[in-house]
DOLUMVO-879976 format. One record per residue (C-alpha): residue number from 1; x negated, y negated, z negated. Coordinates in pm, 1 decimal, always signed. Layout:
# residues N
<NUM <X Y Z>>
...
***
This chain:
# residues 310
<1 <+11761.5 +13084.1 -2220.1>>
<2 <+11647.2 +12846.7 -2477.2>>
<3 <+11790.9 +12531.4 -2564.3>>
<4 <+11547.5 +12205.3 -2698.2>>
<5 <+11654.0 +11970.7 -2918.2>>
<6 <+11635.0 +11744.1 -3225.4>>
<7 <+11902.9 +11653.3 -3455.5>>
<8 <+11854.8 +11301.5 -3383.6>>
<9 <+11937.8 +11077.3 -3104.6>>
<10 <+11783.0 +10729.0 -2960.1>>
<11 <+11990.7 +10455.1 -2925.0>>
<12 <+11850.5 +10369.3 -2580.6>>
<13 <+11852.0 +10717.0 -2460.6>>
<14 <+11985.0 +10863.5 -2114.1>>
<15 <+12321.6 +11082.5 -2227.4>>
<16 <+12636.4 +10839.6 -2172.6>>
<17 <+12369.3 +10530.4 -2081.1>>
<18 <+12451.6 +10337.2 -1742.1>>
<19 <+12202.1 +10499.9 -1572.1>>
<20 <+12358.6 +10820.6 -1602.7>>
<21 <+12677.0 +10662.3 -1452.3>>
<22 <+12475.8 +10512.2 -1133.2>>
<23 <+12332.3 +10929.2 -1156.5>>
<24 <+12627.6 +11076.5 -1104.8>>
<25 <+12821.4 +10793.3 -884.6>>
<26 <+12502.2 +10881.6 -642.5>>
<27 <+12585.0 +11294.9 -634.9>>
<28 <+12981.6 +11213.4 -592.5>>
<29 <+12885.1 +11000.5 -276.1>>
<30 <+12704.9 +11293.0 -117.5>>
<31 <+12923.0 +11602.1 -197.3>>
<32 <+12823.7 +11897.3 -42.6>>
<33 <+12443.4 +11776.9 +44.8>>
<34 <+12329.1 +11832.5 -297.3>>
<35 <+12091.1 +12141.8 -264.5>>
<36 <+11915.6 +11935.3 +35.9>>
<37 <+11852.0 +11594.8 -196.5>>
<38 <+11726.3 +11811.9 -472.8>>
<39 <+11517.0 +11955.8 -225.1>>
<40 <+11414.3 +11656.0 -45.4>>
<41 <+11349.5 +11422.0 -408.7>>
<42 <+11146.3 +11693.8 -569.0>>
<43 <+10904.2 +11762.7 -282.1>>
<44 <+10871.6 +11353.6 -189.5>>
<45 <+10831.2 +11302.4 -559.9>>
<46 <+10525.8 +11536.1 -555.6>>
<47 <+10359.1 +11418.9 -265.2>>
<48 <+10410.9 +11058.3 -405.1>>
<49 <+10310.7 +11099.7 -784.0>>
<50 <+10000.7 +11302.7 -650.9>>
<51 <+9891.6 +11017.3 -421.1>>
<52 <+9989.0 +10730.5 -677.0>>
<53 <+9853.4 +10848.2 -978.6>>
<54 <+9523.5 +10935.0 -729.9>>
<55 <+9478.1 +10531.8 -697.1>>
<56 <+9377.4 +10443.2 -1056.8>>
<57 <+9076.1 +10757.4 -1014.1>>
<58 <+9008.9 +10597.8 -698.9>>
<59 <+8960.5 +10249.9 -825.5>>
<60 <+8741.8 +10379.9 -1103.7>>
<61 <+8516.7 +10551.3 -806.2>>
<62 <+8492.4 +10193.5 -653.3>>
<63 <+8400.5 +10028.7 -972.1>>
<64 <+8020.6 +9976.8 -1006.7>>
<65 <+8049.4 +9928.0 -1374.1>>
<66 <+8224.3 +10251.9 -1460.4>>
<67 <+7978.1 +10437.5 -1338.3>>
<68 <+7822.1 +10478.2 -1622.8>>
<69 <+8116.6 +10727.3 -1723.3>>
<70 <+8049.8 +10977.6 -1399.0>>
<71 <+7972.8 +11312.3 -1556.9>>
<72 <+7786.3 +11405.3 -1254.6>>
<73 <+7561.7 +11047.7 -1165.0>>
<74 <+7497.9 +10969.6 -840.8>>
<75 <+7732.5 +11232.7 -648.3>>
<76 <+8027.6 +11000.8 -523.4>>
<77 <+8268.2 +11163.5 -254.6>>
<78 <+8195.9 +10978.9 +116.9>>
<79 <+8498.2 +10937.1 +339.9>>
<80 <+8404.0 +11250.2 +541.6>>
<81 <+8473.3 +11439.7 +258.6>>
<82 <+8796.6 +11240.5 +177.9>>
<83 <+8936.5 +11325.8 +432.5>>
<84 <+8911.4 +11666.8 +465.0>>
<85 <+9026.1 +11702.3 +108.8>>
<86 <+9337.0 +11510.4 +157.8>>
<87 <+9417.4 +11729.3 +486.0>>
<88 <+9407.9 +12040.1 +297.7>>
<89 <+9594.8 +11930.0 -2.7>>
<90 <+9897.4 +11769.8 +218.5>>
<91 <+9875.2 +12130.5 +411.0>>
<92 <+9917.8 +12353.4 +129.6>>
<93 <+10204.5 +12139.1 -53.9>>
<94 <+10378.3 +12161.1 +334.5>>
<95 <+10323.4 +12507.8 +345.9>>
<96 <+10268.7 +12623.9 -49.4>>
<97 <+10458.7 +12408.9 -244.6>>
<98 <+10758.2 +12322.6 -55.8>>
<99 <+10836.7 +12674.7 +9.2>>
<100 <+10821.5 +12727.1 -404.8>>
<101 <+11015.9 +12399.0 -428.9>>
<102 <+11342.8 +12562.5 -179.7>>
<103 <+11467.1 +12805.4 -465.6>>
<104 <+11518.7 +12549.3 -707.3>>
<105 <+11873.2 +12501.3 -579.3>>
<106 <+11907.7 +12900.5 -703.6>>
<107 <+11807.3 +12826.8 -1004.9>>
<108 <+12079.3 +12553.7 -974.9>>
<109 <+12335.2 +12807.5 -888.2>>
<110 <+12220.0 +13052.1 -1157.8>>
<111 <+12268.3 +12836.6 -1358.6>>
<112 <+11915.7 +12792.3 -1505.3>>
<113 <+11852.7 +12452.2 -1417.1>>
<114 <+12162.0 +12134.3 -1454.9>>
<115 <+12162.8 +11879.4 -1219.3>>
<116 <+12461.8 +11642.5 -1317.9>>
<117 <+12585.0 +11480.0 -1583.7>>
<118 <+12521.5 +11474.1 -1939.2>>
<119 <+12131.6 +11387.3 -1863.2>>
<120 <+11853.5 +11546.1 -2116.6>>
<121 <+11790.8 +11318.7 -2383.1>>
<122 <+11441.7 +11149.1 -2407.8>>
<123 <+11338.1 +11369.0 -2722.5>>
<124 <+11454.7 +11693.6 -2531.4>>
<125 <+11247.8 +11584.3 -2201.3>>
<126 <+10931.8 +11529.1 -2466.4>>
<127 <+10972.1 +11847.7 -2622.4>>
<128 <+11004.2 +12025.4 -2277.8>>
<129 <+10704.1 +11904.8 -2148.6>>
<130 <+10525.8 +11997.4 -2470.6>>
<131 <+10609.3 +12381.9 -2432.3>>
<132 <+10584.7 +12381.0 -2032.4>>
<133 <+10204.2 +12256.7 -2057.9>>
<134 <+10144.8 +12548.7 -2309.5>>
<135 <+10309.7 +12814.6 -2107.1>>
<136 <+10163.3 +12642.4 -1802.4>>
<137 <+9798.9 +12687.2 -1957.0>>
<138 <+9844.9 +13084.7 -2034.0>>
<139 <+9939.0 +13165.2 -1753.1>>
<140 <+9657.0 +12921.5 -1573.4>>
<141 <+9393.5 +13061.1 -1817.8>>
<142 <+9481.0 +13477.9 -1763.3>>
<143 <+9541.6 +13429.8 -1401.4>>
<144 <+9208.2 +13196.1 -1338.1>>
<145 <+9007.7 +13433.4 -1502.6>>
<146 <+9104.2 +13747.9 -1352.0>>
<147 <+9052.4 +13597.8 -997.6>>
<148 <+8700.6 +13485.0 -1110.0>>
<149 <+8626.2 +13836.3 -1261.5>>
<150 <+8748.2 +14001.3 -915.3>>
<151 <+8540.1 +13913.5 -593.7>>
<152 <+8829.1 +13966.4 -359.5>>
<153 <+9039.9 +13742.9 -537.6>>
<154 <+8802.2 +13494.2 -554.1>>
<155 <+8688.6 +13510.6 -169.5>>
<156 <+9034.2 +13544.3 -78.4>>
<157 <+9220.8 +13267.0 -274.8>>
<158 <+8962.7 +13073.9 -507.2>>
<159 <+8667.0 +13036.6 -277.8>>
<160 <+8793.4 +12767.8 -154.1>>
<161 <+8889.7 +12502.8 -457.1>>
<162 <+8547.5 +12573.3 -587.2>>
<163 <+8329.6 +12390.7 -273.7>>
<164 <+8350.6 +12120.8 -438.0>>
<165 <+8071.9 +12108.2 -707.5>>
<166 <+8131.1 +11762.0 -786.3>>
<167 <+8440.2 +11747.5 -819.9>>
<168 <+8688.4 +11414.8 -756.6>>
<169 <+9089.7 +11343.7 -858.6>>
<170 <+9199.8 +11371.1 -499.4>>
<171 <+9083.2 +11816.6 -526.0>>
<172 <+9286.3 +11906.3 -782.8>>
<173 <+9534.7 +12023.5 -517.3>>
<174 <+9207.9 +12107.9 -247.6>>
<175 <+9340.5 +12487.2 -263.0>>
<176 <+9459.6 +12754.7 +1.3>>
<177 <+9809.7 +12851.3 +4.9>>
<178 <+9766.2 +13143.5 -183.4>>
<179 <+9605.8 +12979.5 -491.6>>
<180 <+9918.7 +12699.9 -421.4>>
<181 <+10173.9 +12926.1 -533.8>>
<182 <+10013.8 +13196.5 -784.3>>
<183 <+9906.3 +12963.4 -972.5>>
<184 <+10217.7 +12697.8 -929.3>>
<185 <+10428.6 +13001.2 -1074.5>>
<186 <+10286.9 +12890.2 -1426.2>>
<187 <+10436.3 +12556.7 -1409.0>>
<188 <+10789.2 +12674.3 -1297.8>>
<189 <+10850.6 +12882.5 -1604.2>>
<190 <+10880.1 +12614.7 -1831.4>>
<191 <+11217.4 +12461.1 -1747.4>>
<192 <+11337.8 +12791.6 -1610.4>>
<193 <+11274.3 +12922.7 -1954.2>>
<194 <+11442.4 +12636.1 -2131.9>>
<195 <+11756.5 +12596.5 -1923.0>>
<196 <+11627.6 +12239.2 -1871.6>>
<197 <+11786.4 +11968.4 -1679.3>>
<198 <+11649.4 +11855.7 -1285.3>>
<199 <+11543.7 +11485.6 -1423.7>>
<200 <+11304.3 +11700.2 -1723.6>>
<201 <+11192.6 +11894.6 -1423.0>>
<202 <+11070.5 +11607.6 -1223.8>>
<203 <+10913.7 +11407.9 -1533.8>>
<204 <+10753.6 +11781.5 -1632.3>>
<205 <+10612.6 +11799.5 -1251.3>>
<206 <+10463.8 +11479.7 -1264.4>>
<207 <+10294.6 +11466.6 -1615.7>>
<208 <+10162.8 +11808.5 -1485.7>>
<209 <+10029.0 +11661.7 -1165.3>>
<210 <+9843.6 +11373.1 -1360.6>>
<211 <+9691.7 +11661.6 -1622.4>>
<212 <+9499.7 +11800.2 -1281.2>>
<213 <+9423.6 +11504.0 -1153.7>>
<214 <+9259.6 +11393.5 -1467.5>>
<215 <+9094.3 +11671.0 -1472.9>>
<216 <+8884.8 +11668.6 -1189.0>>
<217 <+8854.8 +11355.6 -1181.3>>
<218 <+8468.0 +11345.4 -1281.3>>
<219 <+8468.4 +11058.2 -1502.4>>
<220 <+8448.2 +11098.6 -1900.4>>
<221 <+8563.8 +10772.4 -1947.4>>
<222 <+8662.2 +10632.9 -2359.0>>
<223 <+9047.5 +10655.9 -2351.9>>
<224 <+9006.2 +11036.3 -2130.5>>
<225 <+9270.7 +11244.5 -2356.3>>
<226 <+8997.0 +11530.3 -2426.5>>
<227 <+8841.5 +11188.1 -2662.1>>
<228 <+9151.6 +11152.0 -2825.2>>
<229 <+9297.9 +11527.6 -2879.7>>
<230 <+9062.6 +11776.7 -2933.5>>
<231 <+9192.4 +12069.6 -2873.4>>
<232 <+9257.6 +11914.3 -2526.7>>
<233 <+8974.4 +11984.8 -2253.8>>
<234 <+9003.2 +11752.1 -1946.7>>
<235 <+8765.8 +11615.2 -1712.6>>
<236 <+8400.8 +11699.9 -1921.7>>
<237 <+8536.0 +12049.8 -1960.2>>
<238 <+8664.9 +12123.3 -1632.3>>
<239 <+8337.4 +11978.2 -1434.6>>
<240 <+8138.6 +12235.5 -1606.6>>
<241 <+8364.3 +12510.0 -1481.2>>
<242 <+8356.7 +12336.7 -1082.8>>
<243 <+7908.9 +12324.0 -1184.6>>
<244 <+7881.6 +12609.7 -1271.8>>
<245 <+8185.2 +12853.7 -1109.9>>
<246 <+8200.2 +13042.1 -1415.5>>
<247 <+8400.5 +13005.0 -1822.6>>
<248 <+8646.2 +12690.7 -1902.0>>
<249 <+8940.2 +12880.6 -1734.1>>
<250 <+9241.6 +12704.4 -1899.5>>
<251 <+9383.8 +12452.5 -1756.6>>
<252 <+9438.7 +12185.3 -2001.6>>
<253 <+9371.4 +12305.8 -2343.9>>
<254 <+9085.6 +12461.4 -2503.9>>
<255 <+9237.1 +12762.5 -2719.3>>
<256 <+9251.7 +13059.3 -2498.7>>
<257 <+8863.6 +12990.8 -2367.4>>
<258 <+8759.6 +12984.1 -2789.5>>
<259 <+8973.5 +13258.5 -2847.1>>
<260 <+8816.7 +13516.3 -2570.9>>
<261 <+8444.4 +13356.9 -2559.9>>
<262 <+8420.5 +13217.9 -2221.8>>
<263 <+8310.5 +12852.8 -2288.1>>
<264 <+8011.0 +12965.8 -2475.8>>
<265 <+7793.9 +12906.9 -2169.7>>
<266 <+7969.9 +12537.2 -2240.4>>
<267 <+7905.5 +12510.9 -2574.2>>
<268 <+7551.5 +12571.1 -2525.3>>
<269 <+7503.2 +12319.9 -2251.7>>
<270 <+7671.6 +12043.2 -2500.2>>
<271 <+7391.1 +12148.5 -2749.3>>
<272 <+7119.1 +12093.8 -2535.2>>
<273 <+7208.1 +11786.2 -2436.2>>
<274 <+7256.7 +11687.0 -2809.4>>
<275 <+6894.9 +11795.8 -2841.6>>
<276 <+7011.0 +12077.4 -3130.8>>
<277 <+6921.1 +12438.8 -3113.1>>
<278 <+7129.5 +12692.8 -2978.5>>
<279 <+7299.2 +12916.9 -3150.2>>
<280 <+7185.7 +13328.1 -3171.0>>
<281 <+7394.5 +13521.3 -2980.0>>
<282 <+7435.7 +13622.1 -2610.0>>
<283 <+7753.7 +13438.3 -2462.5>>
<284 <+8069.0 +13630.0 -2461.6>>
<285 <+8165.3 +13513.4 -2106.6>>
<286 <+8349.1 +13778.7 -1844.0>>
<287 <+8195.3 +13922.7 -1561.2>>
<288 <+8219.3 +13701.6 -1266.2>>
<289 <+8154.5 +13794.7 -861.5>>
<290 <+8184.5 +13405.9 -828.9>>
<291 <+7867.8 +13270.4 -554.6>>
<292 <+7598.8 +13092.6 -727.0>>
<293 <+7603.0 +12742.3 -753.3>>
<294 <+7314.9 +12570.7 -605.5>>
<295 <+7059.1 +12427.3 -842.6>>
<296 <+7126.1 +12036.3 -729.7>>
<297 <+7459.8 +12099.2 -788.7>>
<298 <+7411.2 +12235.8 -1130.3>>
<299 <+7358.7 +12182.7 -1498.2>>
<300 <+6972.5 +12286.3 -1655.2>>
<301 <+7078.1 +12615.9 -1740.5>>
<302 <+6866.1 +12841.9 -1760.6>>
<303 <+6857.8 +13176.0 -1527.9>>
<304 <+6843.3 +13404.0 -1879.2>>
<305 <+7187.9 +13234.3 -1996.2>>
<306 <+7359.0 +13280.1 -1592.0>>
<307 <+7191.3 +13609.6 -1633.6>>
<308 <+7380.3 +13731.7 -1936.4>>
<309 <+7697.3 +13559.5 -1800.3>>
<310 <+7726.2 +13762.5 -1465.6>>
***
């Protein structure tokens, strides 16, 4: 396993601090319940940083003068829809999550993942999340593709995520079971791989759980991270990939889609709306057995560009 670390420490940081005392007083007071807290914390933190971190999306939806910022004008989610959504996604993290969330006590026992005392320092939680997003996003990017390329896989787990064309924060999690946990593999390897503590864990699983939210959340709003990093791809990129069911497979960042040609169908689209010329070239996208998307739904492509995408 590999360690992270700097050879520096914070003067305010958690290792010896009083919170780690009030940590550990906490696990003495319930000895021998441990594996059901750890259980119980991680899956209620979830559900709760998934709904909380929804509201500030939601209040930009409500907001007449953001609107402005909505990639896709005019197509705002109705309560109908709402509601369905949130059904689904509170199924599938009963019934898909929860289930991947019981064997982290085995990694406890393993002795992959600490749970007590000394707590991860700030700078190794940091540093964590930094390599869990990137291992996250290969494995998001490989696996997303293939299911796209393979029309069982897509009618069997994708299908689903992908009726919403428009999409809105509250779907990032609109999945079946299936698509739950293959793809939720991706973002258990990082602190598996890195020995990490339960407390880098939980900060890794929310910071993950805002990246989805953001995006699909629809809006390309001034401070959206994809304005301020740029090999980061967010909301703008991942609304063409819900409009058009085909390229911008990674998750969060924007390497492996250069690397292997599937955002040229992307690239061209951002062109055209510049007003500039297109590149020569036909688009080096994979084959897809993904359902067309209907034409209100959709971005002016045009049918010779889908056609050499298919």
């Amino acid at each position: 396993m590999v360690h992270l670390d700097l050879p520096f420490s914070l003067p305010w940081d958690l290792p010896g601090s009083q919170l780690e005392k009030y940590y550990m007083d906490f696990f003495h007071s319930v000895e021998g319940y441990h594996g059901i807290i750890i259980i119980a914390v991680t899956f209620c933190a979830h559900v709760l940083a998934y709904q909380l971190l929804n509201l500030p999306y939601l209040l930009v939806e409500m907001t007449p003068s953001l609107q402005k910022y909505k990639i896709q004008q005019g197509r705002i989610p109705d309560s109908k829809m709402r509601s369905r959504c949130l059904k689904q996604v509170l199924w599938q993290q009963f019934t898909g999550q929860l289930p991947l969330i019981l064997w982290v006590p085995f990694f406890f026992e393993k002795g992959e993942v600490e749970y007590l005392a000394p707590l991860p320092s700030i700078k190794t939680i940091v540093l964590t999340c930094i390599f869990s997003i990137i291992i996250e996003d290969t494995w998001h990017y490989w696996i997303h593709r293939t299911i796209h390329a393979v029309a069982a896989l897509y009618q069997f787990i994708h299908k689903m995520h992908h009726e919403h064309y428009y999409p809105f924060a509250l779907t990032a999690e609109y999945a079946t079971v299936t698509e739950t946990v293959t793809l939720g593999l991706g973002t258990m390897f990082g602190p598996i791989i890195f020995h990490s503590h339960w407390v880098t864990m939980l900060v890794w699983m929310s910071f993950r759980v805002w990246q989805s939210l953001d995006a699909h959340c629809g809006y390309d709003m001034p401070w959206s991270p994809h304005n301020v990093i740029p090999f980061w791809g967010g909301t703008k990129y991942h609304d063409f990939h819900h409009s058009n069911v085909l390229g911008n497979y990674s998750s969060t960042f924007i390497w492996w889609d250069w690397l292997c040609g599937t955002d040229q169908l992307y690239k061209k689209s951002l062109l055209k709306k510049a007003g500039k010329p297109a590149k020569g070239g036909s688009p080096k996208v994979s084959p897809t057995n993904s359902p067309k998307v209907s034409p209100t739904n959709s971005p002016k492509i045009s049918p010779r560009d889908k056609a050499k995408a298919q």
